[in-house]
Wavefront OBJ file of the C-alpha trace (Angstrom):
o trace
v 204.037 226.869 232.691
v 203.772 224.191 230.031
v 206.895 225.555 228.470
v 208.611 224.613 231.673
v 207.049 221.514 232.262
v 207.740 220.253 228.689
v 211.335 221.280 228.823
v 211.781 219.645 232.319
v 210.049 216.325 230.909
v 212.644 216.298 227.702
v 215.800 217.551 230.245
v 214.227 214.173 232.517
v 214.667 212.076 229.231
v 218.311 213.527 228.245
v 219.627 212.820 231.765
v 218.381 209.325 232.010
v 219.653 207.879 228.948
v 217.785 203.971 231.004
v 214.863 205.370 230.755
v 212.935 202.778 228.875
v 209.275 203.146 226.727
v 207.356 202.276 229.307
v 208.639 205.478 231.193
v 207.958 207.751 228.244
v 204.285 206.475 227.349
v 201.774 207.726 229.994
v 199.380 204.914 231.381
v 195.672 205.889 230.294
v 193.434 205.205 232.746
v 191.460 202.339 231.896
v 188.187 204.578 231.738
v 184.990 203.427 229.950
v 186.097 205.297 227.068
v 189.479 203.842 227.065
v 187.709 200.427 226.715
v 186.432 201.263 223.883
v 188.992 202.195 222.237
v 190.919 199.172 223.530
v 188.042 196.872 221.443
v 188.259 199.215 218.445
v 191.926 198.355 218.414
v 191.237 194.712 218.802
v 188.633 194.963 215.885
v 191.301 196.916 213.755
v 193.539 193.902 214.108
v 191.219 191.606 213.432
v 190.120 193.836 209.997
v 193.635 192.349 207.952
v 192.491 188.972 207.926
v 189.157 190.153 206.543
v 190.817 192.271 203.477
v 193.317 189.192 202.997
v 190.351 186.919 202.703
v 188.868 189.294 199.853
v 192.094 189.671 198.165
v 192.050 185.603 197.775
v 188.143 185.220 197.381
v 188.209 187.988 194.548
v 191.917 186.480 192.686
v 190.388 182.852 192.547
v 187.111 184.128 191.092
v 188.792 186.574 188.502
v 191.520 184.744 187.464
v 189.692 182.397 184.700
v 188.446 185.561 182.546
v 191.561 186.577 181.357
v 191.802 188.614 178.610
v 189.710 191.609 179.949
v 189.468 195.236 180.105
v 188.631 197.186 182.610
v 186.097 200.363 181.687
v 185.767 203.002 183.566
v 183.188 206.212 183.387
v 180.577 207.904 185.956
v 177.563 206.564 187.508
v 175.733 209.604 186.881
v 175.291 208.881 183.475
v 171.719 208.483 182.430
v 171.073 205.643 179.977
v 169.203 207.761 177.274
v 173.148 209.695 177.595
v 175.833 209.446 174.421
v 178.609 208.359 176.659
v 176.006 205.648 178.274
v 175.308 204.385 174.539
v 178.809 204.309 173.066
v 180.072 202.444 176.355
v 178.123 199.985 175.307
v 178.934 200.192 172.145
v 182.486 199.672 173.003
v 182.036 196.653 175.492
v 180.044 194.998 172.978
v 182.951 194.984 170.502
v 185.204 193.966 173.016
v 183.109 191.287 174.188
v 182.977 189.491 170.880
v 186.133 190.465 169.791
v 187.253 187.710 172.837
v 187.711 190.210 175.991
v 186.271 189.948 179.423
v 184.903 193.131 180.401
v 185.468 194.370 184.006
v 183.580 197.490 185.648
v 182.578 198.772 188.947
v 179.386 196.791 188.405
v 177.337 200.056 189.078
v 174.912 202.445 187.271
v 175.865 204.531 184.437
v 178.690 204.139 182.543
v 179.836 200.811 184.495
v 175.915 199.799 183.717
v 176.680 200.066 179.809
v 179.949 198.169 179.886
v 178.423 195.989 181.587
v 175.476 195.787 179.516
v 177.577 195.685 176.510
v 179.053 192.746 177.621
v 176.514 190.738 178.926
v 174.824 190.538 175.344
v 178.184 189.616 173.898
v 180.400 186.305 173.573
v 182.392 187.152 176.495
v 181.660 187.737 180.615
v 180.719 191.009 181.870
v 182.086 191.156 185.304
v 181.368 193.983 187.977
v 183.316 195.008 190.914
v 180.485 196.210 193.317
v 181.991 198.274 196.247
v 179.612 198.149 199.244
v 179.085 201.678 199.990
v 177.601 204.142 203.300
v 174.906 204.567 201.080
v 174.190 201.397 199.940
v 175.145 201.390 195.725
v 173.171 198.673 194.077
v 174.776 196.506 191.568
v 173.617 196.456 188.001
v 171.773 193.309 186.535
v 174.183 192.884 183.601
v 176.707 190.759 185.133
v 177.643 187.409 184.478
v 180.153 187.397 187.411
v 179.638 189.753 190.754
v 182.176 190.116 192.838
v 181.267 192.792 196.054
v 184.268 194.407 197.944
v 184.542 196.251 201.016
v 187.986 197.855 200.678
v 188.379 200.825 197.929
v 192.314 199.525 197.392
v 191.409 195.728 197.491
v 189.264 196.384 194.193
v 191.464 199.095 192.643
v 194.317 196.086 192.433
v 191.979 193.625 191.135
v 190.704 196.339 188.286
v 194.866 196.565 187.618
v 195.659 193.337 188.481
v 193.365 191.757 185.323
v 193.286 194.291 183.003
v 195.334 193.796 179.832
v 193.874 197.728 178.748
v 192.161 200.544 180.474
v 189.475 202.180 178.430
v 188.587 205.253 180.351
v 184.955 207.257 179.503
v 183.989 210.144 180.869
v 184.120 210.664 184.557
v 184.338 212.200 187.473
v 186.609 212.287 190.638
v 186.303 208.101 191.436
v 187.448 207.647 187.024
v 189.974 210.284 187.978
v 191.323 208.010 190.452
v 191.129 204.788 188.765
v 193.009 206.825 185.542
v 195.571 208.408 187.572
v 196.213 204.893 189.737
v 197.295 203.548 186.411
v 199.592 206.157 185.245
v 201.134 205.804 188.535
v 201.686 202.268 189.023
v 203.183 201.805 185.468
v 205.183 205.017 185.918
v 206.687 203.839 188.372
v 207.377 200.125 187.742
v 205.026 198.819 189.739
v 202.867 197.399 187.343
v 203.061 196.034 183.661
v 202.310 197.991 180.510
v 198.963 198.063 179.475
v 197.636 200.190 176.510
v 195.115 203.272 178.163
v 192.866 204.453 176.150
v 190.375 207.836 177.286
v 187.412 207.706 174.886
v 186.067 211.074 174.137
v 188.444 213.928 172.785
v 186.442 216.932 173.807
v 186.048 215.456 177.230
v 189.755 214.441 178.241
v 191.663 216.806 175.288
v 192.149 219.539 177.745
v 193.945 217.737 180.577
v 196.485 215.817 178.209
v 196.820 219.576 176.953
v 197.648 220.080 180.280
v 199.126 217.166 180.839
v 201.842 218.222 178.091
v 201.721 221.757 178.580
v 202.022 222.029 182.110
v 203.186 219.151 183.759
v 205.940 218.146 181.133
v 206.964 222.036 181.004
v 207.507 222.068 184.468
v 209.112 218.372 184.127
v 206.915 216.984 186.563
v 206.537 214.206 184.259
v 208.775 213.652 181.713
v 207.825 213.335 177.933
v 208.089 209.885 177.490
v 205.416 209.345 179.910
v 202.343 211.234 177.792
v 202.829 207.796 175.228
v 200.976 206.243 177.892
v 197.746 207.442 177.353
v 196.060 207.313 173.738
v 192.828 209.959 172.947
v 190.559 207.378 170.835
v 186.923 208.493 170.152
v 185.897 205.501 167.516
v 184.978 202.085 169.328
v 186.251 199.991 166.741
v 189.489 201.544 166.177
v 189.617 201.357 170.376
v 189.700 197.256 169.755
v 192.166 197.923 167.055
v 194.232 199.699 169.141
v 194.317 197.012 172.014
v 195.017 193.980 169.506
v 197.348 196.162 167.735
v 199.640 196.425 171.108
v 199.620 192.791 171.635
v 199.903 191.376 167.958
v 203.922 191.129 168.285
v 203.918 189.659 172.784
v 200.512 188.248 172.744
v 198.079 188.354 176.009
v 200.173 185.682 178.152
v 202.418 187.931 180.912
v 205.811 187.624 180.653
v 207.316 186.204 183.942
v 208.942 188.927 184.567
v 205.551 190.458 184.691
v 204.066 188.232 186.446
v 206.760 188.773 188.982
v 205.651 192.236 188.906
v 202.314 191.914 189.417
v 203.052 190.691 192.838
v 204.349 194.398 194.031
v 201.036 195.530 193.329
l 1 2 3 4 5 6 7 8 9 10 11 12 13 14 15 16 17 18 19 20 21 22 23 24 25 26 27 28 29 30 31 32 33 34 35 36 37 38 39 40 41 42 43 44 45 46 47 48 49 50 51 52 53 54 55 56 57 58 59 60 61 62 63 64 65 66 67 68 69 70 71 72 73 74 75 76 77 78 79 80 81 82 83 84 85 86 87 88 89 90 91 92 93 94 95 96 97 98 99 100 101 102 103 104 105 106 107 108 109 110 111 112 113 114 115 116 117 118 119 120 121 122 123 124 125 126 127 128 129 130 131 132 133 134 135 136 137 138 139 140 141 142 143 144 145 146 147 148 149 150 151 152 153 154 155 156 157 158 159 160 161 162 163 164 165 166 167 168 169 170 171 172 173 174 175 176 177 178 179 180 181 182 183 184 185 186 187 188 189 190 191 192 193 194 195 196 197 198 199 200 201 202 203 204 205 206 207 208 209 210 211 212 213 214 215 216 217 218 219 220 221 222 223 224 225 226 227 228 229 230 231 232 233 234 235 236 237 238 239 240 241 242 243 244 245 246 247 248 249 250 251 252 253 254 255 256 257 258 259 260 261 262
């Protein structure tokens, strides 16, 4: 039966080439339930002004700390913790070496960069995400700025950074590692030097990284020179100065141009 009926409905469409939309969409009956989806709908609307308003609050705040770099790593990361004590190790160096120092403004590893940074010559800044289950933002930051959208603050972590430095993580450093590779892969965003700190932590996936996904030229070998394994914290500065010592920190307008397809 609904075999016919469908095949009726599309032989109805075929043989009345004036049908118009209006004749295709059913009319849902304006039910209680219908209303409230009708007012969800409105509210969805309503929702883009609110991310475009944190995409401008969060550009106008950010934009005076340039040079930074963003750190990533997981919040489960205990303080008395090796990774917890060399982040900090490394935002401190970066901090008075003259860089900005952007995390997600949370516990653990974004707590040490942060914390690092705070007690250096430069700001420590945190991206706070407002989460379901409510993450509170660390106390080392000398500016806080909260978001409500995952993507809005993944762009402004990209959009600032003149290098990634990447500690040990989980799925949400995954993410912010992978972004990265993508969005300079692809064009989409400038250059920037990305560093993963900790060889015995991330040497298996560039393993597999090379192994694997070049083998199978899913990426092609060009692309593993955008990642760099660095385990020392001073050489990690180094390594960021050393990319910029011929182009310096300014963007190129070109780049800047670029940055607006983020």
């Amino acid at each position: 039966m609904r075999r016919r009926a469908a095949q009726a409905h599309i032989n109805k469409i075929n043989g009345d080439t004036t049908m118009s939309l209006k004749d295709k969409v059913p009319t849902l009956v304006d039910t209680a339930a219908q209303a409230d989806i009708h007012a969800w709908r409105a509210r969805e609307s309503w929702r883009v002004f609110e991310i475009m308003a944190e995409f401008v609050e969060a550009a106008e705040r950010l934009q005076p700390i340039q040079p930074a770099v963003s750190i990533f790593g997981s919040a489960r990361t205990p303080q008395e913790h090796p990774y917890y004590k060399l982040t900090e190790q490394v935002a401190r160096l970066l901090s008075d070496a003259g860089f900005s120092v952007i995390s997600g403004g949370g516990p653990g590893i974004m707590e040490a960069a942060n914390k690092g940074a705070f007690f250096g010559q430069s700001p420590s800044v945190g991206l706070n995400i407002q989460l379901p289950h409510e993450q509170s933002g660390n106390p080392y930051q000398d500016v806080s700025q909260s978001f409500r959208h995952f993507f809005a603050r993944k762009v402004m972590f990209v959009k600032h950074a003149t290098a990634y430095v990447v500690m040990p993580g989980g799925f949400g450093t995954l993410d912010e590692l992978t972004e990265a590779l993508t969005l300079i892969q692809t064009g989409k965003s400038r250059r920037i030097p990305i560093i993963l700190v900790g060889s015995a932590f991330w040497g298996g996936m560039v393993d597999w990284f090379r192994n694997v996904l070049v083998t199978e030229k899913m990426i092609g070998p060009a692309d593993m020179d955008l990642v760099q394994l660095i385990d020392d914290p001073q050489e990690i500065v180094n390594a960021i100065f050393k990319y910029y010592e011929t182009r310096g920190f300014e963007m190129s307008p070109a780049e800047r141009e670029m940055q607006f397809s983020l």
